[in-house]
N, C-alpha and C positions, 0 to 999 in steps of 0.2 A: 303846378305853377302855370298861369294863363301869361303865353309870352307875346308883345305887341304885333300887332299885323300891318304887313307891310301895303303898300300902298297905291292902287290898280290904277295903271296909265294906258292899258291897253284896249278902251274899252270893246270895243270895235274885235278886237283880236277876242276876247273872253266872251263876246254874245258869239262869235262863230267857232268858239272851242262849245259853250254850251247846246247852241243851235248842229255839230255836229257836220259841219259846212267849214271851205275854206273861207281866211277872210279874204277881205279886200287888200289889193298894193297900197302901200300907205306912202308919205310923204311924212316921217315922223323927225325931221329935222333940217337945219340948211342942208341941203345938195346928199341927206343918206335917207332912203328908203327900206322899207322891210318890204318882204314879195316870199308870199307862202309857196314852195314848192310842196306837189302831193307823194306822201309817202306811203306808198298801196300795202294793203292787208298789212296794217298795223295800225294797234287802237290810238299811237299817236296823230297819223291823220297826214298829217306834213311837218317840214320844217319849215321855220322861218328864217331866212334869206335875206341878207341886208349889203345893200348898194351902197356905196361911200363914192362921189365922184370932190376928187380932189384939182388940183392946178393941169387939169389937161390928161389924168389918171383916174381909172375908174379900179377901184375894188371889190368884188363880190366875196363875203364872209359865208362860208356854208353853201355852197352854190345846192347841195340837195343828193335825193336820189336820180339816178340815172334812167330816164324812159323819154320816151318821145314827149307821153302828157307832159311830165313835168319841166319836157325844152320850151315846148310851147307858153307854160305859166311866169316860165323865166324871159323868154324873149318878151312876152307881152308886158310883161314888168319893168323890163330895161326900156322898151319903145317909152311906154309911162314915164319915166324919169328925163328921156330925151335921149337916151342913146342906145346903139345897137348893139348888136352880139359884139364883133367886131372893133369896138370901143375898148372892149375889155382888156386891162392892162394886167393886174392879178387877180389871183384867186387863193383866199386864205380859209384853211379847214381846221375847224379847232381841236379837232383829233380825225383818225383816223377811222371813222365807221362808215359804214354805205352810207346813211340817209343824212351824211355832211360831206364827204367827199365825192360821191358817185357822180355827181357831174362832173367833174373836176379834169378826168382827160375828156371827154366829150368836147367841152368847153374849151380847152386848152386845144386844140386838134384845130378846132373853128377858127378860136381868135389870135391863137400864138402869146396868150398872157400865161405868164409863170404861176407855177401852184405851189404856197409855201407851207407848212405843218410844224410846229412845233421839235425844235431840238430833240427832246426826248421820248418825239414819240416813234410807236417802232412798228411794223407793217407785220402783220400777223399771219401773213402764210403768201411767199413769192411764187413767181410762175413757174420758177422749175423745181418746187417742191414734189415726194411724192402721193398724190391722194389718199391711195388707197391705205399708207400706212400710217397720213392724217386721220384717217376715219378709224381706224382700227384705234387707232390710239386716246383718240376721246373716247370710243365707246368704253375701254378697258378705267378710265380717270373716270365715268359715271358710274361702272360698275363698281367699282372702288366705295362711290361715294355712297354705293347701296342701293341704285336703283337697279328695282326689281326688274328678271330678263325681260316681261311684258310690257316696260314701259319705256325699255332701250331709246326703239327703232324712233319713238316720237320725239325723243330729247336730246338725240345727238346732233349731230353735225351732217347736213346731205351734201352730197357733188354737185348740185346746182349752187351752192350753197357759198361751199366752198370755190369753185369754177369763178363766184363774181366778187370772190374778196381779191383773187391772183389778180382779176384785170382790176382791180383801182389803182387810181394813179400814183406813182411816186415822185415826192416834192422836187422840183427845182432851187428851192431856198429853205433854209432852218431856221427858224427865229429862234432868239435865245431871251433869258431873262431882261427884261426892261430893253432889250431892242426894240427899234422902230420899222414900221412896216415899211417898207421902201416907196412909196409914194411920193408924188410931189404935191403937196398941199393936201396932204391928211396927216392927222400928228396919233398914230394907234402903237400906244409901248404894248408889250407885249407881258400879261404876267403866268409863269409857267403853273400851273394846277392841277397837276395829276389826281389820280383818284376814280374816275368814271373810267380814264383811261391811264397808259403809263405817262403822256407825252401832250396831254388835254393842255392849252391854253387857252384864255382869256384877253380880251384887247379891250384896253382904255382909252379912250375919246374923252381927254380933258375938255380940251377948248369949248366940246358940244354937252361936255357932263353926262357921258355915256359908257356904261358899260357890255363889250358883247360877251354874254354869259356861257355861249357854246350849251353843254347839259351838264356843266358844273353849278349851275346854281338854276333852278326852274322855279316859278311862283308857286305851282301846287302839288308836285309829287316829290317827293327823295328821289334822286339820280340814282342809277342802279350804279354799285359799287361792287363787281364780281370779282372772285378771285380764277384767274383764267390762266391754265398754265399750258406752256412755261410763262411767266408775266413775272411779275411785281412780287416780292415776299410777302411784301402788306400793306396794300390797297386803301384799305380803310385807313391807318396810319398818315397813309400818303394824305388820302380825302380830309381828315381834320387840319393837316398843316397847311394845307393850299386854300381852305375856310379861311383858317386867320389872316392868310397873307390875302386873301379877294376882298374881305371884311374891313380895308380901311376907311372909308367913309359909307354915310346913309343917303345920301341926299341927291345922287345921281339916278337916274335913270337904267336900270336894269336890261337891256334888251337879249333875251334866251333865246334858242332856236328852233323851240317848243312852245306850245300856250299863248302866255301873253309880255307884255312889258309891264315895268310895275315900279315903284319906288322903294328903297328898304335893303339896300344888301345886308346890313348887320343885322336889321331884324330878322330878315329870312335865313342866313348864316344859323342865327340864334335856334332857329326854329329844326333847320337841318341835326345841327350837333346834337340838341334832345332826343330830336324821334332815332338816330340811331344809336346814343348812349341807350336808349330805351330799349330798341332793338338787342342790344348785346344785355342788358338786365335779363331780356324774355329768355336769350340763349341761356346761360347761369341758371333760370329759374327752372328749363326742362331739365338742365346738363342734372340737376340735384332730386329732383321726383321723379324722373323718368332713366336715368342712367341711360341713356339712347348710348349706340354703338355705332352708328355712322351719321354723316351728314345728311340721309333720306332720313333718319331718325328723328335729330333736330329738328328739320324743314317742316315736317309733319305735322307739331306739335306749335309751333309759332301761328301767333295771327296776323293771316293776309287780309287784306280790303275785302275779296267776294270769299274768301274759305279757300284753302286747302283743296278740295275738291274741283273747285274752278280753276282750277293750275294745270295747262294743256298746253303741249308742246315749246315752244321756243321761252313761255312764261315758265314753265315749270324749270325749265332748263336757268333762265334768271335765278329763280327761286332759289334754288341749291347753292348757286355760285354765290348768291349773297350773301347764303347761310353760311359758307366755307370762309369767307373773307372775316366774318365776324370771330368765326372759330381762332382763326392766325390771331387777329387783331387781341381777344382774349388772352390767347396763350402769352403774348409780345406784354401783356401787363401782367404777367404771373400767375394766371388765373392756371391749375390743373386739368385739362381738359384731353383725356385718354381717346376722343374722337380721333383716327386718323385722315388726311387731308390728302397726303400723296402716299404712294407706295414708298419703303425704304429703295427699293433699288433705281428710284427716279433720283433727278435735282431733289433735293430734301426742302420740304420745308419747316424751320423749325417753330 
């Protein structure tokens, strides 16, 4: 089934996702700008960074990852729009990953504007946790999952790693379903869309017929939907019902924090649910010719974009997690599937 393609408004943003460069600061509507922050050694490149200055309030959505380059792309971007660091009132992150939050105390430190996240999202490893028995502990949830002892050391989790999730910031405010972002003269409801993460939100800009998509909805790849524990029972789950609920009209304007901007939520929605109903068809079709015994099993056997082989370090690490979320997601519609996911003497999951 060939399903409609949605509708590129970004162009400028797609010739420098092509071109492999960041784009330009744009000026993509009354008084909101998008402003590419760089997101180093990752094939995503940067995030995109959107300005909303309202009745005397400025909001920055995704302020980015955390480094001097990227203060520098961001001040240069605020100057562009007409105002300084300093101006800054909040700062809204649509979930809780470095390369949307990491500026975020930076920012917060400089200009004294509040940082809000999503009700339900929930901070994945605090300051006074202890490391060492964070690391031990994923190592033992990969070996589980079957990876071989040679390919541990590249797909766990390191201390630097870990070291820069403790220092991200934690929120000043919660936004909850259809709440409004507290600004004065911006009208951004809030709609909650777990799935990428536990606690992922979305922001609606009626008045300007925009949507911010965070990395719940991108123009050209599937968001990765891992199953990360302790997290979410069922991810994927979560991922199709926050679809429907993002997918109420087409004719707004998409703005993600990746790539480009582009028209089309329901067609893109449309396009997401395929490619991973597809995804969990390819699980089934190993689970039955190959009888695999863990999740390195499945992984193996699935097709990625470059191959299986091309799967190194932090990607291969996705890889697995995706493949596990699909597993749960199977089992949750009856499908019998004797892979196990967690250990019985963990949190179970069923």
């Amino acid at each position: 089934m060939t399903l409609p393609l949605i509708t590129l408004t970004g162009h400028a943003q797609k010739e420098a996702w092509q071109l492999k460069v960041l784009p330009p600061v744009e000026r993509i509507g009354e008084e909101i700008w998008s402003i590419p922050v760089p997101f180093p050694n990752n094939p995503m490149r940067y995030t995109l960074s959107y300005l909303l200055l309202g009745d005397g309030d400025a909001v920055l959505i995704d302020p980015g990852w955390d480094s001097e380059t990227g203060m520098e792309h961001l001040a240069k971007g605020m100057r562009q729009a007409g105002i300084g660091p300093t101006d800054l009132t909040g700062i809204v992150a649509t979930h809780f990953h470095s390369d949307h939050l990491g500026m975020a105390s930076r920012l917060r430190k400089s200009t004294g504007a509040w940082v809000a996240l999503g009700e339900k999202e929930v901070r994945r490893l605090t300051a006074a946790e202890n490391l060492d028995l964070v690391l031990r502990d994923d190592r033992e949830q990969l070996a589980f999952w079957g990876v071989p002892a040679d390919r541990l050391a590249e797909t766990a989790l390191d201390r630097p790693s870990l070291t820069h999730l403790q220092n991200l910031a934690d929120p000043d405010l919660r936004l909850s379903q259809d709440s409004l972002v507290p600004a004065k003269g911006l009208n951004l409801r809030v709609v909650t869309t777990p799935g990428h993460s536990p606690g992922h939100i979305c922001l609606v800009d009626e008045p300007h017929a925009m949507i911010f998509s965070g990395d719940h909805v991108l123009p050209r790849i599937s968001p990765h939907i891992a199953l990360e524990l302790p997290g979410p029972v069922n991810p994927l789950a979560d991922y199709y019902e926050s679809l429907d609920l993002i997918a109420f009209e087409d004719e707004m304007e998409v703005c993600p924090a990746h790539e480009y901007r582009f028209i089309g939520m329901q067609r893109r929605v449309a396009q997401l649910i395929a490619h991973n109903r597809e995804r969990s068809a390819e699980v089934l079709q190993v689970m039955e010719a190959h009888g695999p015994e863990t999740v390195w099993d499945i992984a193996l056997r699935l097709t990625w974009s470059r191959g299986w082989e091309s799967l190194r370090d932090f990607s291969l690490r996705l890889a697995l997690s995706e493949t596990a979320s699909h597993v749960v997601y199977l089992r949750s519609q009856g499908h019998t599937i004797d892979v196990p996911v967690t250990d019985p003497s963990w949190a179970a999951i069923t």
